[in-house]
C-alpha positions in Angstrom: 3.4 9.2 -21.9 -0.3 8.6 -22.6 -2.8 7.2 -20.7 -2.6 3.9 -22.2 1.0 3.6 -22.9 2.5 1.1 -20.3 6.1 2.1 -19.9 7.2 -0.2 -16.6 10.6 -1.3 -16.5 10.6 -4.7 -13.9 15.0 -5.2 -14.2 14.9 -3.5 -10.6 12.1 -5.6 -9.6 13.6 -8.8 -10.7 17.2 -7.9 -9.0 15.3 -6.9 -5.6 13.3 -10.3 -5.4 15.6 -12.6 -7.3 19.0 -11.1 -6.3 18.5 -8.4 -2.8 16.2 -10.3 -1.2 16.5 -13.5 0.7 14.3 -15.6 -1.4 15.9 -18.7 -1.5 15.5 -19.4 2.6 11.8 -18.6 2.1 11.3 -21.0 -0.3 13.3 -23.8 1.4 10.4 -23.5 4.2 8.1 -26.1 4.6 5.4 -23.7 3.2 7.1 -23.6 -0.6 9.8 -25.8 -0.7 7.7 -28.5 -2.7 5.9 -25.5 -5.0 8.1 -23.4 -6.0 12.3 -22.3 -7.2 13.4 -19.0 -7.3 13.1 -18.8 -11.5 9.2 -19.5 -11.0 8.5 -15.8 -10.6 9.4 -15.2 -14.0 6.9 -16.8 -15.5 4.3 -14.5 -12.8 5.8 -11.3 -13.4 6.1 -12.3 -17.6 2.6 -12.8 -17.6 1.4 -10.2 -16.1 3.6 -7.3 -17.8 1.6 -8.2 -20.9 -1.5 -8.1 -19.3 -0.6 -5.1 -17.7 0.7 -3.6 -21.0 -1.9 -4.9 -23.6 -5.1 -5.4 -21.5 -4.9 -3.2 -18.2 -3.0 -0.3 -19.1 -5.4 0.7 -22.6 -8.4 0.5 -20.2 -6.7 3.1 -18.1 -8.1 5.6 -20.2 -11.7 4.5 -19.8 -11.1 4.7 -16.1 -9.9 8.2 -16.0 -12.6 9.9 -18.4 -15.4 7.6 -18.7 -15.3 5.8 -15.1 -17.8 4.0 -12.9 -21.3 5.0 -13.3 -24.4 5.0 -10.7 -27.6 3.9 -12.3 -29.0 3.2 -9.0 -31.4 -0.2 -8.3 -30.6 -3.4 -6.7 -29.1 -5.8 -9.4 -25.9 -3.8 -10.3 -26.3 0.1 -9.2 -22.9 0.7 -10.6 -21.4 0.0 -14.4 -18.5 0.2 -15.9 -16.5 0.5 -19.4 -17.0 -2.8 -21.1 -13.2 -2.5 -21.3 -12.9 -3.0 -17.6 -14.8 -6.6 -18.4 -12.1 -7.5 -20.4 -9.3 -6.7 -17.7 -11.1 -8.3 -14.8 -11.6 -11.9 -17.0 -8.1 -12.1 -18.0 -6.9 -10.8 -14.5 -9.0 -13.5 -12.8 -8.5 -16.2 -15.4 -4.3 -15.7 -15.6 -5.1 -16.2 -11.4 -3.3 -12.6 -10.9 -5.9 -11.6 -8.9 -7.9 -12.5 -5.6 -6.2 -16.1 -5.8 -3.2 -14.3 -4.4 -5.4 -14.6 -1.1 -5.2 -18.4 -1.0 -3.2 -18.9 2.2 -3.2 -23.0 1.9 -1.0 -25.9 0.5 0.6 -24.6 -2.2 0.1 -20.9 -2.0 2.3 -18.4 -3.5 4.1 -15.9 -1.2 3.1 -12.8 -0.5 6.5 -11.4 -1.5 5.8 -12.5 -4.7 2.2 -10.6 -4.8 4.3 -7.3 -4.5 5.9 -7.1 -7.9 2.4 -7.9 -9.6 0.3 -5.5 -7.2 2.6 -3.0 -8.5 2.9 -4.0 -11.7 -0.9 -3.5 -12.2 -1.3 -0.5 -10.2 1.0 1.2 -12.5 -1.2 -0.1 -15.5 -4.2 1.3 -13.8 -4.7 2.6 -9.6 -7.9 2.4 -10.5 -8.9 -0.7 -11.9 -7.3 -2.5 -9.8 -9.3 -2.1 -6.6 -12.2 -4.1 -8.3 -9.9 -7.1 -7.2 -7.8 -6.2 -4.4 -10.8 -5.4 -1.2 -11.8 -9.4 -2.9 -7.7 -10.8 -1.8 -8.3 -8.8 1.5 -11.5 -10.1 2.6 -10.8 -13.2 2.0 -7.8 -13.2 4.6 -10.2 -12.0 7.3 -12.6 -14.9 6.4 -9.5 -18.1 6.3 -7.8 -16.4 9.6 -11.3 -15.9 11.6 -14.8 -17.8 9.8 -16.2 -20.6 10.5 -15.5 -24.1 8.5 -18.9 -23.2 7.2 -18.6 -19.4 6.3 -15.3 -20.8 4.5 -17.1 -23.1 2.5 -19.9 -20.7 1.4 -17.8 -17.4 0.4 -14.1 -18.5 -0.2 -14.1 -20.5 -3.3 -16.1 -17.8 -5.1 -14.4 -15.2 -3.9 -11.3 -16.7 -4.8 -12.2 -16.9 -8.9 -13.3 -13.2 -8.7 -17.3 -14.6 -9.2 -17.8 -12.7 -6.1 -16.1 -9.4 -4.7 -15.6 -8.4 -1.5 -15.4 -4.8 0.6 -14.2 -3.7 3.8 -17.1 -1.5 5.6 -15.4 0.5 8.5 -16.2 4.5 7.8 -19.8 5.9 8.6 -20.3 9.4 7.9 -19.9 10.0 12.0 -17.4 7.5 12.4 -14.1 8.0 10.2 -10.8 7.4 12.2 -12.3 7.6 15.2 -13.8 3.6 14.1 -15.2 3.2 17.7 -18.0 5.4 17.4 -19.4 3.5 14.7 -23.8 3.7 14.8 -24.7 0.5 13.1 -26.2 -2.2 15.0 -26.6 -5.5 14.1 -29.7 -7.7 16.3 -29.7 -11.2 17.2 -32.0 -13.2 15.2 -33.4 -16.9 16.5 -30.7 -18.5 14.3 -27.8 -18.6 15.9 -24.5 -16.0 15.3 -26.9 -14.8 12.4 -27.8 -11.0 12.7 -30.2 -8.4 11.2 -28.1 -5.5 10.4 -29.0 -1.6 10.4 -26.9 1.3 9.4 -25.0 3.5 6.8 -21.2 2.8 5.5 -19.7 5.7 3.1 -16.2 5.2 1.2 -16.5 1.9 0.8 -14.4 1.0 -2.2 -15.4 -1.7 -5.0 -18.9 -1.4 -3.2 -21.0 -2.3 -6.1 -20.2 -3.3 -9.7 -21.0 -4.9 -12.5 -18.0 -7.5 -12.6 -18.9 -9.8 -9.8 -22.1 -11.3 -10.0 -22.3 -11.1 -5.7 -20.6 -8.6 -3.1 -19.0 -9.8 0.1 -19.3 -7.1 2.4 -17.5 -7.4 6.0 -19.4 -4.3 8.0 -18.4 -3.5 11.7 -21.2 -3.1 13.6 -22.7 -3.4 17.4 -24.9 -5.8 19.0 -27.1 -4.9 22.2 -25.7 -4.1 25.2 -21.9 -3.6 23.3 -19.2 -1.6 25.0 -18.9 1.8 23.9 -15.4 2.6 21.5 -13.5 -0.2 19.6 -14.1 -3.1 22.5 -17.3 -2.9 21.6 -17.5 -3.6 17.6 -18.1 -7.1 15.9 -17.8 -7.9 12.5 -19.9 -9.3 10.1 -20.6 -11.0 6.2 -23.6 -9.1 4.6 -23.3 -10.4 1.5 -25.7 -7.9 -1.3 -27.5 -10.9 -2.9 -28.1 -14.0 0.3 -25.8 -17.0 0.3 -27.8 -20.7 0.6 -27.1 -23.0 2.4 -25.7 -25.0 -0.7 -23.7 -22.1 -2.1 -26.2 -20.8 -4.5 -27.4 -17.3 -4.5 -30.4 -15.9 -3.2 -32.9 -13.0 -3.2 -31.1 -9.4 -2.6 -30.2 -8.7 1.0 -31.5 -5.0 1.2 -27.9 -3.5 0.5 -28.6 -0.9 -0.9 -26.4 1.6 -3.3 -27.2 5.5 -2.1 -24.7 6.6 -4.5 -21.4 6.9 -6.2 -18.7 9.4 -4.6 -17.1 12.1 -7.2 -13.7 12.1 -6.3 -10.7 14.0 -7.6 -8.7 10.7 -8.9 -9.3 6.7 -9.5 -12.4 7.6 -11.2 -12.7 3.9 -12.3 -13.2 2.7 -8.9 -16.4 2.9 -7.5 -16.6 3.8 -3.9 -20.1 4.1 -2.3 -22.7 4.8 0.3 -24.4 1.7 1.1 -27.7 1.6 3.2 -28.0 -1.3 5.2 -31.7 -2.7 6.0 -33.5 0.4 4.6 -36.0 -2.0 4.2 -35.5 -3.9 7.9 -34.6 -6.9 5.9 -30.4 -7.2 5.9 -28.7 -10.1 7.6 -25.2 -11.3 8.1 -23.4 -13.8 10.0 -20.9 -12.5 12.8 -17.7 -13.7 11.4 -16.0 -17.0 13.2 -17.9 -18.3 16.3 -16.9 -16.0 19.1 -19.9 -14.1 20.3 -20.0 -10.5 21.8 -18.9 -11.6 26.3 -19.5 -8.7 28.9 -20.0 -5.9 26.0 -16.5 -7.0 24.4 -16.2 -8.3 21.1 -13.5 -9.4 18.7 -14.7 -7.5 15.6 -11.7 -4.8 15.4 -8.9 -7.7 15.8 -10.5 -9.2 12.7 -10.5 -6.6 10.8 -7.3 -5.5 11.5 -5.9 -8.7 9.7 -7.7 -6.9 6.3 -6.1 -3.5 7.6 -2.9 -4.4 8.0 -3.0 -6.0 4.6 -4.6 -3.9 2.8 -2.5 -1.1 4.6 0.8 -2.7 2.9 -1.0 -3.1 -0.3 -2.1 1.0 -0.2 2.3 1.4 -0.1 2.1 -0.9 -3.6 -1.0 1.1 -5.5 1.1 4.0 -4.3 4.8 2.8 -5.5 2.5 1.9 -8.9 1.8 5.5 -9.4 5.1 6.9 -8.8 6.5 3.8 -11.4 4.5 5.0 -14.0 5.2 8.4 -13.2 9.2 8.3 -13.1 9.0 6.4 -16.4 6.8 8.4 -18.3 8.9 11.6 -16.8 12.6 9.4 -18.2 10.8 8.7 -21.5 9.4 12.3 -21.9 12.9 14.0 -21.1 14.8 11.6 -23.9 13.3 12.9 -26.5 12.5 17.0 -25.6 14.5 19.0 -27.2 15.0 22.2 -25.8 17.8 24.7 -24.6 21.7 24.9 -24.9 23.9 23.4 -22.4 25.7 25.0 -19.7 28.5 24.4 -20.8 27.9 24.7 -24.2 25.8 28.5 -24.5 26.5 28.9 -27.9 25.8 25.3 -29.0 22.6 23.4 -30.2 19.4 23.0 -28.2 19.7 19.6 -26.5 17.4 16.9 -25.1 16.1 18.2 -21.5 17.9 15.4 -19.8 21.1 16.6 -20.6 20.2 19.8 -18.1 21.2 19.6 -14.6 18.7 20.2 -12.8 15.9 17.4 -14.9 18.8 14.9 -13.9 18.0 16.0 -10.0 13.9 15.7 -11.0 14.8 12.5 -12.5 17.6 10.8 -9.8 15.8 12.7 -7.1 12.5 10.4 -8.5 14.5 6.9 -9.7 16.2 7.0 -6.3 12.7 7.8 -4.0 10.8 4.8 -6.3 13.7 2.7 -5.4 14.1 3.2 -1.8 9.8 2.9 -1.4 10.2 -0.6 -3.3 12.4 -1.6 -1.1 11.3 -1.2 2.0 7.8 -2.5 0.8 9.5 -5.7 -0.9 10.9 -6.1 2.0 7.9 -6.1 4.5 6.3 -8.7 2.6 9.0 -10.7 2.8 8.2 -10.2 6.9 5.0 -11.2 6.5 5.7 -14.2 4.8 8.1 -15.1 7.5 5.8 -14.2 10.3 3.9 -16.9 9.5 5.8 -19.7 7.5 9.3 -19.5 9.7 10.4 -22.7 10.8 10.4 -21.4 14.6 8.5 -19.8 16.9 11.2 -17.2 18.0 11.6 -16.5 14.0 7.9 -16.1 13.4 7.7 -13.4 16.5 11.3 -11.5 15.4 9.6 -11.1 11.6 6.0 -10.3 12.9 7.4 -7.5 14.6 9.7 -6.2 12.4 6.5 -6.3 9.7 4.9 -4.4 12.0 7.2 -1.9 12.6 7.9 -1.5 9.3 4.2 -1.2 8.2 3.2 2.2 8.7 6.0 3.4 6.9 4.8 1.5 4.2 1.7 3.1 3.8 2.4 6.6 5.2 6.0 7.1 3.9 5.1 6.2 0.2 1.8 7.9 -0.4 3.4 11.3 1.1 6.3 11.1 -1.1 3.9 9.9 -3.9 2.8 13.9 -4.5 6.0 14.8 -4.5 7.7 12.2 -7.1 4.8 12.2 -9.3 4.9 15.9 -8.9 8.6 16.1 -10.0 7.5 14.0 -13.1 5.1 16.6 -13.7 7.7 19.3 -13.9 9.8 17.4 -16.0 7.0 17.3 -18.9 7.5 21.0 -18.5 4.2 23.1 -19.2 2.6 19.4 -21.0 2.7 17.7 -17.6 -0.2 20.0 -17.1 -2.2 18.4 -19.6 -4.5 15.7 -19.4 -3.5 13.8 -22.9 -0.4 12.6 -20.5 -0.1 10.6 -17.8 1.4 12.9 -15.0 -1.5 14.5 -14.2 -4.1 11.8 -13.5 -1.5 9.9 -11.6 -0.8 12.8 -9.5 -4.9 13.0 -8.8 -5.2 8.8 -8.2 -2.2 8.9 -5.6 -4.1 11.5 -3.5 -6.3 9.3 -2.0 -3.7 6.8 -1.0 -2.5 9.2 2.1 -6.4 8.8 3.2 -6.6 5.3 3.0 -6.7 2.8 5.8 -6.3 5.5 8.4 -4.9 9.0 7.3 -1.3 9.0 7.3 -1.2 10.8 10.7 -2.5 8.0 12.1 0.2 5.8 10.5 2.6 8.3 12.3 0.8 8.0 15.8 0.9 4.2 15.2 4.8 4.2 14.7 5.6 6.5 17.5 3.8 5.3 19.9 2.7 1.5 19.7 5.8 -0.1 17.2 8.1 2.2 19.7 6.6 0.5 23.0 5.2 -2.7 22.0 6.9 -5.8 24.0 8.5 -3.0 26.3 10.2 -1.2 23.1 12.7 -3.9 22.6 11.8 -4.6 19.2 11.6 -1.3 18.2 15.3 -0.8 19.8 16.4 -4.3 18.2 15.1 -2.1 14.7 17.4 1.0 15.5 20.1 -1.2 16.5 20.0 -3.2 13.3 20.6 -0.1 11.2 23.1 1.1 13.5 25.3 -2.4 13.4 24.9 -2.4 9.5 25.9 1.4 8.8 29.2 0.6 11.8 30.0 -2.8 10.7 29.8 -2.3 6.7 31.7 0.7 5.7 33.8 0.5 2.3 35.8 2.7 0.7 33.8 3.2 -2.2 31.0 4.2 -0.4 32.7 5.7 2.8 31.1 9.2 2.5 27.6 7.7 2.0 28.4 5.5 5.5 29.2 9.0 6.9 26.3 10.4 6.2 24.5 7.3 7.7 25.9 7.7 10.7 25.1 11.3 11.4 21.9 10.6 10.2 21.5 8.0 13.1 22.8 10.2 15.4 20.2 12.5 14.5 17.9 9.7 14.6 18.4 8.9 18.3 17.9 12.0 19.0 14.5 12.7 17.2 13.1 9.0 19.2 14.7 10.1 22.2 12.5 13.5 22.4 9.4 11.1 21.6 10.4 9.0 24.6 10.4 12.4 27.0 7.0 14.0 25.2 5.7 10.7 26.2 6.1 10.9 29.6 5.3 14.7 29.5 4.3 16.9 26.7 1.9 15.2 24.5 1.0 18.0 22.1 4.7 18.2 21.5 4.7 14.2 20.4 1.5 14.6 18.1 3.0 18.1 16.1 6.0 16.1 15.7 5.0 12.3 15.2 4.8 12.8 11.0 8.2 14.4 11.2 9.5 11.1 13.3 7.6 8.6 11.2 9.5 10.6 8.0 12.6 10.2 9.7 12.7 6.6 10.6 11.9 5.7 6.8 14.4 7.8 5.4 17.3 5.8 7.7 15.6 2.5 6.9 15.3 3.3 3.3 19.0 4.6 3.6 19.9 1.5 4.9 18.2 -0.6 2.2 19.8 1.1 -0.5 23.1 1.5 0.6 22.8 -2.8 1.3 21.4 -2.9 -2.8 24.2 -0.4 -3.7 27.0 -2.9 -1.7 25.6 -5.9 -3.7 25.2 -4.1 -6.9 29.0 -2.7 -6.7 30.5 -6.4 -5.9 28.0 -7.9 -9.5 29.4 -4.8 -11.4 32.8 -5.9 -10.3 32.4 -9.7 -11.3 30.6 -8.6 -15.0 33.0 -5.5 -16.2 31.6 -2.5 -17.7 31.1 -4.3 -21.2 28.4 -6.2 -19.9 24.9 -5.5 -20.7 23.6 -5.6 -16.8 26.1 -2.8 -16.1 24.4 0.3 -16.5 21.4 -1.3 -14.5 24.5 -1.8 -11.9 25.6 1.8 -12.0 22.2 2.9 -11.8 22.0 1.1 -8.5 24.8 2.6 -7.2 23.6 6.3 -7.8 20.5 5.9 -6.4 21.8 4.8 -3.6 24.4 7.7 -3.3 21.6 10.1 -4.6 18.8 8.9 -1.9 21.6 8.9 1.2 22.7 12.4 0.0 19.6 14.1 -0.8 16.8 12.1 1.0 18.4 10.9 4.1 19.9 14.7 5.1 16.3 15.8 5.6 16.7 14.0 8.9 18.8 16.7 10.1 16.1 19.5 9.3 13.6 17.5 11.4 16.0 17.2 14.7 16.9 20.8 14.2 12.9 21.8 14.2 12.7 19.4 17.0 15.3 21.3 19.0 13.8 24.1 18.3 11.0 22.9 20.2 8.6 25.7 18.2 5.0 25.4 19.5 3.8 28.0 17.3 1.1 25.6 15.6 -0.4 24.6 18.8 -0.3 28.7 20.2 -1.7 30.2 17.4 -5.0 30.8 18.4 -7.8 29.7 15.8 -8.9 33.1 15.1 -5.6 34.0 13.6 -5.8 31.0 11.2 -6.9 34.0 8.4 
């Protein structure tokens, strides 16, 4: 496949939201009950395949070999491909864009974002960024600004007439956020701030789409706790907001330059210089000033982490979508090789050999489990906050959470893998550029790094979505995939519910070494937290499968083979069968390794490293 040649398939997407998940209980909530019916996301996920396929996806090519471009100066220090102009209008205009982070009467759920996130990022992981960081921001500014701040940035942001970034990393402060050096000084107007300092990486950081950039930047005041406690956040907008809306003079933002990076070459991530000139000002976001050194900077922009974390898992599954189909479609029509079976016979199409039906199954099965459990947390979110009880709203905000990391960490470290087994199935042309294997295996790179590096996803699984609320959510999640794999067994699927099982045994163990590392060896728990984290999603991705595979088994049965949804039925099935087989059994060389207890990264000393 080509770099503008959009080959999704949305049948799996459509049976997970319409027919896996519960959608019909969300939408009887208060929330959407007046809005919207099941049948509605048609019309979402129709639209935006064509925009994806005729508009997005042919500008994917632009974004790969021509890209963003620094010109430097303060108007717009960064261009793109006039193509990209065209994508961003109809995005915005269709409202597939940063409306998705309207959170009033009459929103649209989250759960239904999930399908179109991906559906784009498959078009192009690049492109869509310029809108994305926009949706993000502007759940930091409804869940924390002021009525005011609201009013000034929201409905503009909302239209995609102004973008908006996240500014966490400095070049001295990457994961470790707390050590962040810019400072932001009280001015005589109060909660407004003069702000000083460097942020590098930031994504969508200046372009020529939006006539204005919201930037949210983390910074200290005087007299701020040292670490995390100590970090506010704040709107520095590039070109000042007026008190009625309009736009002023430039706010001494300044673009030091573009980053070269390996993939996503269409997206712009930059250095940005704030108050080179000692003229840069922002608001501290909501009305809770810095108390005693502690501010509330790092819980607001954790509400645009944990977002944005979740949406990373989407741009991610988009990349291993396109990849798997432009793999399926390659494999159809290569002709090359006899049979097995048949060594004197004709050369045949590569997806008649054995082991491009493994790259393929090994792929279809991965994409499907990732969708899954992604689909899925969204759904959580959703629920979180529109469930019609308290007690609902806490179960579903923790199972989000637990689930979370392994949305972001899970996915983009099995993203080089799948996308590299859709390399290998193009054979010696999945090494060139003219298809679209290898520039989706470079964009998909970065989505590991992303919103804390995917070790940090693992520390965050193992140690606070294990012990958070005294560790009974986490052992109400464990629980809930042991009671489904003892209380759903079927014949037709009773060796996959076997390996389940084991699997969970295995599991237990793996969480129950964590437990005594915590207490005692630490180095042990941090050369072994990825290998947990791994494990956890393979049995929760087990599980969800094996629950699509149960439902697709009892539709095949009520259709017949003669009916045309029946091979999409079948190929439910094996990729359930496939994944519990071949994914889930990796749990067992994890608790092995773990048993094994082997220390030798840790002993080695550094001098050896040669």
């Amino acid at each position: 496949m080509p770099h503008n040649n959009y080959l999704m398939n949305t049948r799996d997407i459509k049976f997970v939201i319409k027919e896996w998940l519960d959608m019909k209980s969300l939408l009887s909530l208060d929330a959407y009950k007046e809005y919207y019916g099941i049948d509605d996301i048609d019309n979402f996920l129709d639209v935006n395949f064509k925009i994806c396929r005729d508009v997005m996806c042919p500008a994917n090519k632009d974004a790969d070999e021509i890209g963003a471009t620094y010109v430097g100066g303060n108007e717009h220090a960064v261009v793109t491909p006039e193509s990209f102009k065209s994508v961003y209008k109809t995005i915005c205009e269709a409202e597939l864009g940063p409306q998705f982070g309207f959170r009033g009467e009459g929103k649209i759920p989250l759960s239904w974002y999930a399908p179109i996130l991906e559906m784009q990022s498959a078009a192009s992981a690049a492109i869509v960024m310029f809108w994305c960081l926009t949706q993000g921001a502007t759940t930091v500014l409804q869940d924390y600004g002021t009525q005011k701040q609201q009013d000034m940035f929201l409905p503009k942001m909302y239209t995609g007439e102004w973008g908006g970034t996240m500014g966490l990393t400095e070049p001295g402060a990457g994961s470790e956020v707390g050590a962040v050096a810019s400072k932001a000084t009280p001015t005589d107007t109060p909660h407004l701030y003069k702000l000083k300092g460097t942020k590098c990486f930031i994504t969508s950081g200046d372009h020529d789409l939006a006539e204005n950039i919201i930037h949210l930047m983390l910074a200290k005041t005087p007299g701020a706790k040292e670490g995390t406690a100590g970090i506010s956040l704040f709107i520095v907008p590039k070109f000042w907001v007026n008190e009625d809306g309009s736009m002023g003079a430039w706010n001494d933002v300044t673009s030091v330059g573009i980053e070269h990076k390996m993939g996503i070459h269409g997206s712009s991530t930059l250095t940005l210089a704030m108050g080179e000139n000692d003229n840069c000002f922002g608001w501290m976001v909501g009305e809770k000033e810095v108390v005693d050194g502690k501010a509330v900077g790092m819980k607001q922009m954790f509400a645009y982490m944990n977002e944005e974390r979740l949406n990373t898992g989407l741009f991610t599954l988009g990349c291993i979508t396109s990849a798997y189909y432009a793999a399926l479609d390659y494999t159809k029509v290569r002709v090359q090789s006899k049979k097995s079976t048949d060594p004197k016979g004709p050369s045949v199409r590569i997806i008649e050999h054995e082991d491009v039906r493994r790259m393929l199954l090994y792929q279809k099965s991965g994409m499907e489990a990732i969708r899954a459990l992604i689909y899925q947390a969204y759904l959580y979110r959703d629920l979180e906050v529109d469930a019609a009880t308290a007690e609902e709203r806490e179960y579903y905000g923790n199972m989000f959470a637990i689930a979370n990391p392994l949305c972001k960490a899970y996915s983009s470290d099995m993203a080089r893998i799948l996308t590299g087994e859709a390399i290998q199935c193009h054979g010696g042309y999945g090494f060139m550029e003219e298809y679209a294997g290898a520039q989706l295996y470079r964009d998909c790179v970065i989505h590991g790094i992303w919103e804390g590096t995917n070790f940090i996803q693992s520390q965050d699984y193992t140690g606070r979505k294990f012990t958070m609320n005294g560790g009974e959510p986490f052992k109400k999640w464990v629980a809930e995939i042991d009671d489904f794999v003892s209380g759903q067994k079927t014949d037709e699927f009773a060796a996959e519910f076997a390996m389940m099982a084991d699997a969970m045994t295995a599991f237990k163990y793996i969480v129950e070494m964590n437990a005594a590392w915590t207490a005692g060896d630490k180095q042990m728990k941090q050369l072994f937290a990825t290998r947990t984290m791994h494990s956890g999603a393979r049995v929760y991705c087990g599980k969800l499968l094996l629950s699509q595979a149960l439902l697709a088994a009892k539709k095949l049965a009520e259709l017949g083979d003669d009916h045309f949804d029946a091979n999409f039925y079948k190929g439910k099935i094996a990729s359930a069968r496939f994944y519990i087989m071949n994914h889930v059994t990796d749990v067992f060389g994890f608790e092995k390794a773990m048993k094994a207890g082997d220390k030798s990264a840790i002993d080695i000393d550094e001098a050896s490293l040669v």
